[in-house]
PLY file of the C-alpha trace (Angstrom):
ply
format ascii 1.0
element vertex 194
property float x
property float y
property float z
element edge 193
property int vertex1
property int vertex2
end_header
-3.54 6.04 -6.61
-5.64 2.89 -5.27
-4.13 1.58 -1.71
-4.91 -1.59 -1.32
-2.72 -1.61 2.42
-2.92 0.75 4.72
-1.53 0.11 8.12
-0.16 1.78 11.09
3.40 -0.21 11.24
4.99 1.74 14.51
4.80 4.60 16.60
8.18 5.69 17.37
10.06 8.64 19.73
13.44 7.69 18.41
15.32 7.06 14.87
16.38 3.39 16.69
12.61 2.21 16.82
12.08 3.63 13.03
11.21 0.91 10.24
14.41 -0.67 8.75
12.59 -1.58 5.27
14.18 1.16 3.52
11.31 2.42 1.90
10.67 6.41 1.10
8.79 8.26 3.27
6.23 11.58 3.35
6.00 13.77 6.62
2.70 15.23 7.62
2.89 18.04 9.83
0.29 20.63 10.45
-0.53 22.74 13.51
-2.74 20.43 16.44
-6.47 19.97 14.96
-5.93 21.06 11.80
-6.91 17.57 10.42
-3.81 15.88 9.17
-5.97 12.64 10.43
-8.69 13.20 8.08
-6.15 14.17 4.94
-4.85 11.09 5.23
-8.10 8.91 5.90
-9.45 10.93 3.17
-6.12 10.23 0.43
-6.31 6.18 1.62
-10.12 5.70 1.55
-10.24 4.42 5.05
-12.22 5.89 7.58
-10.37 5.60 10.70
-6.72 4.60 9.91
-5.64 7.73 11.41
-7.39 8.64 14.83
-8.97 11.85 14.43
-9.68 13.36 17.68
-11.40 16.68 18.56
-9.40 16.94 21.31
-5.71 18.96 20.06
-2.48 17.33 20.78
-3.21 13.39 20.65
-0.78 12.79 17.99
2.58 12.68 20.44
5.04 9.84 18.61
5.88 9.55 14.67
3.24 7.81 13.42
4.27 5.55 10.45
2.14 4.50 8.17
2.64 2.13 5.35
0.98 2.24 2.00
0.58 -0.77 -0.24
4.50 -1.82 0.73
5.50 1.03 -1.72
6.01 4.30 0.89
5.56 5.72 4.84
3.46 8.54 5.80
5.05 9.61 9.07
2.96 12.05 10.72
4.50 14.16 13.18
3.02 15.51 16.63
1.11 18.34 15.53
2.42 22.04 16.75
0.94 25.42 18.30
-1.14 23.81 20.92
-1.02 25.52 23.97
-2.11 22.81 26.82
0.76 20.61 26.07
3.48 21.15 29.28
6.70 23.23 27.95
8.78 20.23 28.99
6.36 17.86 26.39
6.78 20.19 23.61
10.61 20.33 24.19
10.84 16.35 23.43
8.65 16.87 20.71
10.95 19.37 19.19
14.01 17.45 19.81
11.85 14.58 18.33
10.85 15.80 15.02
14.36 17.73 14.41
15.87 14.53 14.88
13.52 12.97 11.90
13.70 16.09 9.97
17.76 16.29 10.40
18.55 12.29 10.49
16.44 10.64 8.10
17.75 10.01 4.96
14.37 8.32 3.50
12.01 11.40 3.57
11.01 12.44 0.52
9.07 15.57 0.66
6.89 16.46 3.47
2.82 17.54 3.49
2.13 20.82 5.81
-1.28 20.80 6.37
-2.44 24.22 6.63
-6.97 25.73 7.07
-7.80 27.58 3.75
-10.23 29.48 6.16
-7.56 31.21 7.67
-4.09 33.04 7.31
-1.44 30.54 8.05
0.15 31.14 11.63
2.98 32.21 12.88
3.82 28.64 13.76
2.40 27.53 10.25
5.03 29.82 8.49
7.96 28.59 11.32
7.19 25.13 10.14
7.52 25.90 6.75
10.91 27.69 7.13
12.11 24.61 8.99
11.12 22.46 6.49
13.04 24.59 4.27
16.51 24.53 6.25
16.26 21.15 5.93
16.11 21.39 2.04
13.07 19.45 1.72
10.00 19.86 -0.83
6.83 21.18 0.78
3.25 19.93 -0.35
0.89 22.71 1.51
-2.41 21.10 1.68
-5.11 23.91 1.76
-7.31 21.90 4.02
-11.14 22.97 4.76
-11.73 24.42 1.17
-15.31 23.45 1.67
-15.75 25.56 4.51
-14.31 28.56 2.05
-17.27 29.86 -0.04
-16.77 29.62 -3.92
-16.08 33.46 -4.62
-13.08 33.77 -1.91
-11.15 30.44 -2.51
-9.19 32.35 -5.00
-7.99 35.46 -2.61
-7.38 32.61 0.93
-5.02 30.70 -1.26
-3.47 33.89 -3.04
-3.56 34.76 0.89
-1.51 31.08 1.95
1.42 31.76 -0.65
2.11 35.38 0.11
1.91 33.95 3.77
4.41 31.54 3.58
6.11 33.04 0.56
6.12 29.68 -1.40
9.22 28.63 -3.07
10.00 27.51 -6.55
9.02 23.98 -6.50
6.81 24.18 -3.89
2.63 23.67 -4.27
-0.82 24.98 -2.59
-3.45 22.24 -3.26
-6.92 23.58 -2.29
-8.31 20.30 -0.37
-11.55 18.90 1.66
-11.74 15.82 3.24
-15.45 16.01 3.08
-15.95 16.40 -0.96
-12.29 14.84 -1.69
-11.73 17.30 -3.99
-7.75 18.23 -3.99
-7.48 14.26 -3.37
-6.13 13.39 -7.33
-3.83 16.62 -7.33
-2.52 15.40 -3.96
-1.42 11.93 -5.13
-0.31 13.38 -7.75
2.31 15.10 -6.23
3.31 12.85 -3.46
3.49 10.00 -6.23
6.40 11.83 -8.16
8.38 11.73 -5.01
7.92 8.08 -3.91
8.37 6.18 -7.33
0 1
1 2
2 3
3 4
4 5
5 6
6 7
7 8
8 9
9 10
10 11
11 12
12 13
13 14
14 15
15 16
16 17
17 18
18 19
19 20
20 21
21 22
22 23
23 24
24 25
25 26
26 27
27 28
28 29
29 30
30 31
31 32
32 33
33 34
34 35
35 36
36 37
37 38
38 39
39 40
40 41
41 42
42 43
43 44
44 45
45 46
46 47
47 48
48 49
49 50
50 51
51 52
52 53
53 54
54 55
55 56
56 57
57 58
58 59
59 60
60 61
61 62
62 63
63 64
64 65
65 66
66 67
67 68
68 69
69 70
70 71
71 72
72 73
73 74
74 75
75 76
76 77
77 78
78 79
79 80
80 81
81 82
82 83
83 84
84 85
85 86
86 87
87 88
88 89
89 90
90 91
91 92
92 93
93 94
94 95
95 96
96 97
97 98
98 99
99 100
100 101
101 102
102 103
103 104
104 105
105 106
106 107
107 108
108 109
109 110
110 111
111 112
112 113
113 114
114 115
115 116
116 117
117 118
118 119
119 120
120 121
121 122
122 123
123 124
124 125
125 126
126 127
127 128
128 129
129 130
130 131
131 132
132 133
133 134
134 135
135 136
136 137
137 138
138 139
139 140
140 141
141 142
142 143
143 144
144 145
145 146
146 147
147 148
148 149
149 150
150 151
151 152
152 153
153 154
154 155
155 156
156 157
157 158
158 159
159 160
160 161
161 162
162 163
163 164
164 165
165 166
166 167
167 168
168 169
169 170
170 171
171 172
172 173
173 174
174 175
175 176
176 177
177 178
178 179
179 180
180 181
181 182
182 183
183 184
184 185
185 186
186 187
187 188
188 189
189 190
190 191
191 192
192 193
């Protein structure tokens, strides 16, 4: 997909500040640093659309942004960082259920997962949340250039016994340094936007 528009329309802690365009929408969630940023820099050619930030945590509102006036990518405060204050993470939870239980325009939502490792406990929470909400999970495989060639094959085999994928559901090996993954991706997210 070429996007010609990419901008960062609100940042929002409640459904009353959402966007009222009516247009669908893609979560992005992923555990703090994982680089959700750089996924979707990566998927909308831009280099710095999304803040990326070595420091975990920064993302702490819905981020929406809009793609060529077609769809939202919302991303959502990243999870499983520890220096956040218990009483911060509680509004982020009530946050994001809100979003995940309210919103009628989300389509299917990204997890953003590192192909380097087993996905966490909080990883695998995520994705059964995700899943009590009936929504379709994209699990972006992110880092696959870090992985050498010869053991791509077992840490993805690794990521769907982890979270047990479900019918439906996809692992898409990805690298926001190469871009490879990038055409699969927009693949997907494109059959659940038009």
């Amino acid at each position: 997909m070429k996007v010609t528009e990419a901008e960062l329309v609100i940042s929002a802690v409640s459904q009353k500040q959402y966007p009222n365009d009516r247009l669908p929408e893609i979560a992005l969630a992923g555990r703090s640093n994982v680089g959700k940023s750089s996924f979707i820099n990566k998927l909308i050619q831009r280099k710095s659309l999304a803040r990326t930030s070595s420091k975990p945590g920064k993302t702490q509102t819905l981020n929406f942004y809009k793609i060529n006036d077609m769809f939202y990518f919302v991303d959502v405060p990243g999870y499983g960082y520890a220096k956040v204050s218990k009483k911060e993470r509680e509004k982020w939870g009530v946050m994001m259920e809100e979003y995940f239980a309210e919103q009628a325009l989300l389509r299917a939502c990204v997890l953003v997962t590192d192909l380097r490792h087993e996905p966490t406990k909080d990883d695998v929470q995520m994705y059964a949340f995700l899943k009590y909400y009936e929504l379709p999970v994209i699990i972006i495989a992110t880092k696959m250039d870090k992985v050498p060639k010869g053991k791509r094959a077992k840490q993805l085999k690794q990521t769907f016994q982890t979270f047990s994928v479900e019918s439906g559901d996809i692992v898409i090996p990805f690298s926001a340094e190469t871009g490879e993954g990038k055409e699969e991706a927009w693949r997907y997210i494109r059959q659940y936007i038009s």
